[in-house]
N, CA, C and O atoms as a GROMACS GRO file, in nm:
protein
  328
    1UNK      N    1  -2.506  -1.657   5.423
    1UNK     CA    2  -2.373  -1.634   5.371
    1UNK      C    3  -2.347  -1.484   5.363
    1UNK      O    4  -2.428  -1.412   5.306
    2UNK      N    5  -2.242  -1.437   5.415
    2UNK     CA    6  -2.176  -1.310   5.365
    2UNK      C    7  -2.180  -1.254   5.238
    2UNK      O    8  -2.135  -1.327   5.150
    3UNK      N    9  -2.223  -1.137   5.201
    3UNK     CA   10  -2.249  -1.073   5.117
    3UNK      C   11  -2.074  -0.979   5.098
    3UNK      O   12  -2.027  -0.924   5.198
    4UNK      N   13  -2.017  -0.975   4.995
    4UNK     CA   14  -1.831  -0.927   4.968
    4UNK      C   15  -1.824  -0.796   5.047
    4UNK      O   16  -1.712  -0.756   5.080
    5UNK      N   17  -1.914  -0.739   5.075
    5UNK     CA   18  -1.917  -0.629   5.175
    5UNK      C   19  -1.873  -0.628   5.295
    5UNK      O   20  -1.784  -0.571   5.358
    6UNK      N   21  -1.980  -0.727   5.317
    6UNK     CA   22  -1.940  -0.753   5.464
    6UNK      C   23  -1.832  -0.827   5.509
    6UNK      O   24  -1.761  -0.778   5.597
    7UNK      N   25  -1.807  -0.938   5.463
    7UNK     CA   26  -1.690  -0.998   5.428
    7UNK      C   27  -1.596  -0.881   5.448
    7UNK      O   28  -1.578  -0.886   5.569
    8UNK      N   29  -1.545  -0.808   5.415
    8UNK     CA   30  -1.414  -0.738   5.354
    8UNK      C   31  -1.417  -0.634   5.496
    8UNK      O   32  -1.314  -0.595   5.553
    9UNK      N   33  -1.580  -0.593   5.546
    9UNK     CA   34  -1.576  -0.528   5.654
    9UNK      C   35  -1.587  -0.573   5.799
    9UNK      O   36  -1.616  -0.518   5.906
   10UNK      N   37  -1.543  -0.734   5.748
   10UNK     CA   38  -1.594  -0.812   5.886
   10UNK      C   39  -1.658  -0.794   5.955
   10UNK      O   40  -1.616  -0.811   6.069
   11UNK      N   41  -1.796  -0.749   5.940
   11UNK     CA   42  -1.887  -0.766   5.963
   11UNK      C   43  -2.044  -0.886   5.962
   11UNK      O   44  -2.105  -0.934   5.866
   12UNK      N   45  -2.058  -0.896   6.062
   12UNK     CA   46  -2.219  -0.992   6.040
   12UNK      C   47  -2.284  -0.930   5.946
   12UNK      O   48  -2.276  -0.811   5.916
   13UNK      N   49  -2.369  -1.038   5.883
   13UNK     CA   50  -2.397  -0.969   5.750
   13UNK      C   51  -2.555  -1.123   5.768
   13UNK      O   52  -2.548  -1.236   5.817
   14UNK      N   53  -2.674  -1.051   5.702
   14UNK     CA   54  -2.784  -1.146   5.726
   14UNK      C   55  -2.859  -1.088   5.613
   14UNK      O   56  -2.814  -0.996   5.544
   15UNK      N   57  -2.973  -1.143   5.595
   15UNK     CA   58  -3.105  -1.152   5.478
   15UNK      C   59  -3.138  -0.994   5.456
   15UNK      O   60  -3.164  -0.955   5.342
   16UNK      N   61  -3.137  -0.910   5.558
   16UNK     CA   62  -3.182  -0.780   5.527
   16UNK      C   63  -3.034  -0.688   5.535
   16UNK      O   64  -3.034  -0.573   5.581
   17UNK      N   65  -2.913  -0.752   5.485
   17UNK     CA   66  -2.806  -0.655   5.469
   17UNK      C   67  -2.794  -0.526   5.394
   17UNK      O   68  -2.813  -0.553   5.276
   18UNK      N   69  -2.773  -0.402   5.408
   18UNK     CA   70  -2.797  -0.329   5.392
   18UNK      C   71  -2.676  -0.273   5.259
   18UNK      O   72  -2.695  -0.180   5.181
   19UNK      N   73  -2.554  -0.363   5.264
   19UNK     CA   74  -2.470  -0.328   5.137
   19UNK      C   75  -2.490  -0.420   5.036
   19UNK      O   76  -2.431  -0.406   4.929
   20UNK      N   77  -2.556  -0.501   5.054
   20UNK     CA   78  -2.542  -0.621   4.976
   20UNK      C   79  -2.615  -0.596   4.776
   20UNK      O   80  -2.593  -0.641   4.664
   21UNK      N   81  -2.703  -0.498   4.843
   21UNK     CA   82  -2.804  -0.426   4.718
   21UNK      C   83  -2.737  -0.321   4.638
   21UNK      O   84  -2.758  -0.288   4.521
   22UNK      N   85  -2.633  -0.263   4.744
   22UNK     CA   86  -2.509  -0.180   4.699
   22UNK      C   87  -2.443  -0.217   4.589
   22UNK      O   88  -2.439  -0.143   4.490
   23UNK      N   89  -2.370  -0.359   4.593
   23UNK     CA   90  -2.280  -0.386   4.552
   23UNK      C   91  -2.329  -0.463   4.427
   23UNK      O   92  -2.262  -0.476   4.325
   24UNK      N   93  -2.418  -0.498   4.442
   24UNK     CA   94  -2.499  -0.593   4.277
   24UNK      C   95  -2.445  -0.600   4.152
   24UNK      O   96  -2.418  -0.692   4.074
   25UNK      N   97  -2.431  -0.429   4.152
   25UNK     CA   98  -2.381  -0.393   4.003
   25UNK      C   99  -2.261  -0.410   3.965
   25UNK      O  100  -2.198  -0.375   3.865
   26UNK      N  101  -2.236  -0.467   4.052
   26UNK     CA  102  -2.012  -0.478   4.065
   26UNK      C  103  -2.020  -0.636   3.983
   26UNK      O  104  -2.097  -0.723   4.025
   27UNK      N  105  -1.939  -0.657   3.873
   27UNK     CA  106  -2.005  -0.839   3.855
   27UNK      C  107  -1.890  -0.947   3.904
   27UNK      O  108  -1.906  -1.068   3.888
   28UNK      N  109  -1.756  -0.883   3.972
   28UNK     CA  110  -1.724  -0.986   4.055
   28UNK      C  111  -1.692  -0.994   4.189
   28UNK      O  112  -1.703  -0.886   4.245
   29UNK      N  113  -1.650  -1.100   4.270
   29UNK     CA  114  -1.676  -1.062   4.397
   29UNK      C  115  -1.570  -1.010   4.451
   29UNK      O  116  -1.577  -0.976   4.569
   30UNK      N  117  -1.509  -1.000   4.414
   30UNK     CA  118  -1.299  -0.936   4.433
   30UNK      C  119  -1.342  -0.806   4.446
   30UNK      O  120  -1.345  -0.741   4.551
   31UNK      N  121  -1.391  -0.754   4.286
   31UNK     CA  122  -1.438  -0.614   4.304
   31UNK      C  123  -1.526  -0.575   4.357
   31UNK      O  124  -1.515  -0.460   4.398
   32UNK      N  125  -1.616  -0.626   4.376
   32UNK     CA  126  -1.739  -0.566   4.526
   32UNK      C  127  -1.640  -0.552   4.638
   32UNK      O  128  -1.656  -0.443   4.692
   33UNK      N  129  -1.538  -0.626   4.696
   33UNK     CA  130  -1.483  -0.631   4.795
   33UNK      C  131  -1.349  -0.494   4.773
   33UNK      O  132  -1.278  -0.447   4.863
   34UNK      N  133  -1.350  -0.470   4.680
   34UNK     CA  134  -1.201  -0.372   4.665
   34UNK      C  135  -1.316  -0.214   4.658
   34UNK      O  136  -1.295  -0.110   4.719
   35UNK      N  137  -1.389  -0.232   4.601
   35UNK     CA  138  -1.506  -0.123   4.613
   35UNK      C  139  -1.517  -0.069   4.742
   35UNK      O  140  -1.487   0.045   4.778
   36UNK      N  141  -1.591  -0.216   4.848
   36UNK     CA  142  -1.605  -0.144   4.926
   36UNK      C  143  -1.494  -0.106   5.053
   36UNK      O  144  -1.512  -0.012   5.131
   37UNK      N  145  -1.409  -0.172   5.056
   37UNK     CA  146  -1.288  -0.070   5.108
   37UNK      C  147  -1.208   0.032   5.091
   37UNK      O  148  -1.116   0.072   5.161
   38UNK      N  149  -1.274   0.091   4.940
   38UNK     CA  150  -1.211   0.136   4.858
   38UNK      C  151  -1.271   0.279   4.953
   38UNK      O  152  -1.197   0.344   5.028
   39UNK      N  153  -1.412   0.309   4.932
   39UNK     CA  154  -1.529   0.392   4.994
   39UNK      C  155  -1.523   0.380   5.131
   39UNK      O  156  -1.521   0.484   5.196
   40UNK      N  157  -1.519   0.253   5.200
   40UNK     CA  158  -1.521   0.222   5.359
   40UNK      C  159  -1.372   0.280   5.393
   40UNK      O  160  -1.374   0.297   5.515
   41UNK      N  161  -1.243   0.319   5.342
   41UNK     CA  162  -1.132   0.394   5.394
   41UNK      C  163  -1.170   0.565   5.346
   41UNK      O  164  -1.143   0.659   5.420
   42UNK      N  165  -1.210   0.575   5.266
   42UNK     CA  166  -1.243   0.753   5.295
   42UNK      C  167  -1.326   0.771   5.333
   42UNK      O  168  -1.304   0.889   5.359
   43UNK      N  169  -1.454   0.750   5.379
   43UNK     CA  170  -1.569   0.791   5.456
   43UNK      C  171  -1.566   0.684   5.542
   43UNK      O  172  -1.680   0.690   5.588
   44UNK      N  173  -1.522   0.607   5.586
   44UNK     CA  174  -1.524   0.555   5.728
   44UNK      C  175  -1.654   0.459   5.712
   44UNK      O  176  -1.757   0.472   5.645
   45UNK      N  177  -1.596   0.334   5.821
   45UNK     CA  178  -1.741   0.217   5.787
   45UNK      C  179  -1.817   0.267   5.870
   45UNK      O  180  -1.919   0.202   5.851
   46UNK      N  181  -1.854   0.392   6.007
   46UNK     CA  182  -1.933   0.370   6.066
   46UNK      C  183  -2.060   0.491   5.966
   46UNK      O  184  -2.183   0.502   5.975
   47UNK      N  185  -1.959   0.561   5.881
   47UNK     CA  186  -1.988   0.684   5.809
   47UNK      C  187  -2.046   0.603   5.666
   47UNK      O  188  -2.152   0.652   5.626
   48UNK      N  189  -1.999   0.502   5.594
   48UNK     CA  190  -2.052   0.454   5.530
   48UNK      C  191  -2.226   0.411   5.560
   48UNK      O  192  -2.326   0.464   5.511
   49UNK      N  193  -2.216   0.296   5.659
   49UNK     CA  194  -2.309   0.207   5.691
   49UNK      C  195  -2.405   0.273   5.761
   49UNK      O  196  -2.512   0.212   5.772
   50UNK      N  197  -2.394   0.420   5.828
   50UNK     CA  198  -2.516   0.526   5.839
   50UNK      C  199  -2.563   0.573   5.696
   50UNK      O  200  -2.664   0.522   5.649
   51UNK      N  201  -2.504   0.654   5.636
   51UNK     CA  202  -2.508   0.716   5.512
   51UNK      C  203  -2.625   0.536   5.410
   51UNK      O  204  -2.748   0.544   5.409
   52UNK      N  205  -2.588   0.468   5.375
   52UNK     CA  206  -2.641   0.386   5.354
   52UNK      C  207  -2.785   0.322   5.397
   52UNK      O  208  -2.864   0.279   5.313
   53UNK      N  209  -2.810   0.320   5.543
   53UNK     CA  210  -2.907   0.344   5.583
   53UNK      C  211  -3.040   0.449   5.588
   53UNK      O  212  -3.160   0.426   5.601
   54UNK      N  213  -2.972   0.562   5.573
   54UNK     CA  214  -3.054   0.646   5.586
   54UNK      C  215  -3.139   0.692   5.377
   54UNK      O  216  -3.222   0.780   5.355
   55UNK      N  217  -3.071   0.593   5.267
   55UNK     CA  218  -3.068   0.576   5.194
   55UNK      C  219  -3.235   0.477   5.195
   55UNK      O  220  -3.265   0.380   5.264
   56UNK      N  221  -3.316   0.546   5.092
   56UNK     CA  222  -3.434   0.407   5.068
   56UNK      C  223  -3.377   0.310   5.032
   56UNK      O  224  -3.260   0.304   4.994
   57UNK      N  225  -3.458   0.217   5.041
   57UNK     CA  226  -3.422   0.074   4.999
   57UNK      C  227  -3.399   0.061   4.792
   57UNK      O  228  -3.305   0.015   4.726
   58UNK      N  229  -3.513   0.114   4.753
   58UNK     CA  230  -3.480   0.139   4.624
   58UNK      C  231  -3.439   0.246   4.573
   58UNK      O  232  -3.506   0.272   4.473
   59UNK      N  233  -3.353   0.329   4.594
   59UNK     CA  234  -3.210   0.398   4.590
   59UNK      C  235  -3.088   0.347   4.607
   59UNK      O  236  -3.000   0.418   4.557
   60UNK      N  237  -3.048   0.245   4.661
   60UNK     CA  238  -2.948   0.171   4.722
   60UNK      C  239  -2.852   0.115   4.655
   60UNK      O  240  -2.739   0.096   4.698
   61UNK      N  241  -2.886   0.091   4.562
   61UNK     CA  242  -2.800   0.024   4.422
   61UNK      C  243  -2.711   0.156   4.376
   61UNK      O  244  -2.592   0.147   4.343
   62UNK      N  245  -2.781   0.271   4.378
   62UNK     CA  246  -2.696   0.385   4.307
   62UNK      C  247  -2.553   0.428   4.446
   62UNK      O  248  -2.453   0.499   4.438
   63UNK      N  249  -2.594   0.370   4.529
   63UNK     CA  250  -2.476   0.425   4.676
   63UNK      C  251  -2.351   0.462   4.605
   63UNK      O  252  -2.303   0.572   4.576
   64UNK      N  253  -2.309   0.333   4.585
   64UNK     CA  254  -2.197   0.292   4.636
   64UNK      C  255  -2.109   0.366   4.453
   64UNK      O  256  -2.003   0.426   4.468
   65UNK      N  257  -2.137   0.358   4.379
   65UNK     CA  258  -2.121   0.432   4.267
   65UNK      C  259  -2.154   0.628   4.276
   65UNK      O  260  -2.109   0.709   4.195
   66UNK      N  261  -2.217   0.650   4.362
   66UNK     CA  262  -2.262   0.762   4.370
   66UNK      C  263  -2.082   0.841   4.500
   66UNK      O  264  -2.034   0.953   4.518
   67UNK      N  265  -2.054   0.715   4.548
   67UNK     CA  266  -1.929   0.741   4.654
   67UNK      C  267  -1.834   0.733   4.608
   67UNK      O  268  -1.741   0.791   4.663
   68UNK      N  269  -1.804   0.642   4.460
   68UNK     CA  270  -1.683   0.662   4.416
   68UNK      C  271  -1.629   0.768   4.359
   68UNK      O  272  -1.515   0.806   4.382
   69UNK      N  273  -1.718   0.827   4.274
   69UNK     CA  274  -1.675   0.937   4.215
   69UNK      C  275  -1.631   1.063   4.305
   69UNK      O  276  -1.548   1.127   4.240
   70UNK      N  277  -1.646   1.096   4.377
   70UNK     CA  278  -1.595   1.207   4.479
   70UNK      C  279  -1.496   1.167   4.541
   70UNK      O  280  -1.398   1.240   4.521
   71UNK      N  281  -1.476   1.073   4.615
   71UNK     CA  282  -1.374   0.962   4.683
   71UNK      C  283  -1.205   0.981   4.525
   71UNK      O  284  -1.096   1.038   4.533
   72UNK      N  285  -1.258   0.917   4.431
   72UNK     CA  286  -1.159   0.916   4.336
   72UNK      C  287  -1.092   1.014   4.309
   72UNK      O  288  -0.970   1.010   4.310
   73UNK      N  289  -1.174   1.141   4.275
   73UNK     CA  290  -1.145   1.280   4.251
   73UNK      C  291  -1.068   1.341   4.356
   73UNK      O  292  -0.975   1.407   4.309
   74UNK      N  293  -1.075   1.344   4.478
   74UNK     CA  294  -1.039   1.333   4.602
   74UNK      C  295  -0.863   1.312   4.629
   74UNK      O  296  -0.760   1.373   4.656
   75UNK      N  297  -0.911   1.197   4.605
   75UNK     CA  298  -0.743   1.062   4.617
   75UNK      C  299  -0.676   1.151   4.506
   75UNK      O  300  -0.586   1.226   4.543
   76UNK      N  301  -0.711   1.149   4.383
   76UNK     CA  302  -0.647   1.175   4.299
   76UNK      C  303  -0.554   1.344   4.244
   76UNK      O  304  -0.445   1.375   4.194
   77UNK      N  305  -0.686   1.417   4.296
   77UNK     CA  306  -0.574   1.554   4.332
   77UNK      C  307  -0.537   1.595   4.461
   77UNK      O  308  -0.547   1.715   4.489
   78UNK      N  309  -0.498   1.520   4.539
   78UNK     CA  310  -0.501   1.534   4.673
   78UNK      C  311  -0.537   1.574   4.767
   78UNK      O  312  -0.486   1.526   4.869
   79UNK      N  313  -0.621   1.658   4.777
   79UNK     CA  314  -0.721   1.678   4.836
   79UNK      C  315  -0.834   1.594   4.944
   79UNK      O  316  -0.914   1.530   4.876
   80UNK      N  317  -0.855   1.581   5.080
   80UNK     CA  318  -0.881   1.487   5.098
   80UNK      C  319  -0.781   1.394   5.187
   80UNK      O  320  -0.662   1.425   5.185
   81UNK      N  321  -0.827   1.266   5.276
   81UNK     CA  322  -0.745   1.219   5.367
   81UNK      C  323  -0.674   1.129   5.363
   81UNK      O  324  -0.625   1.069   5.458
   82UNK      N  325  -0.652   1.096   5.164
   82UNK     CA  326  -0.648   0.968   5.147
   82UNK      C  327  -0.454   0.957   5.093
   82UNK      O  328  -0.404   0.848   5.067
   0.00000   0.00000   0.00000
């Protein structure tokens, strides 16, 4: 089954998905999914899903929280492509 990540990035998504550990801390699946388009439109999914990779496996949980905050700050004083 699709993990809200992948889902949202239509993407194949399998047992060793690489956002799926990302998104854990999010507790519903709407918001895992608004998260990650949220991050996947300012850094780009191919820019995400490298960046993520190159991430240990137990580091991975902090990603996707570690992307919002710059991303937000960003959007919010305009600055940025968003």
């Amino acid at each position: 089954m699709s993990c809200n990540g992948c889902r949202v990035l239509r993407k194949g998504c399998s047992e060793s998905c690489i956002l799926r550990p990302c998104l854990q801390w999010i507790e519903t699946a709407e918001a895992q999914g608004h998260a990650t388009v949220f991050v996947a439109k300012f850094f780009g999914r191919a820019g995400l899903m490298s960046f993520i990779s190159n991430v240990p496996e137990n580091q991975r949980p902090g990603v996707v929280p570690g992307f919002e905050s710059p991303a937000s700050f960003w959007r919010d004083t305009g600055t940025g492509f968003l």
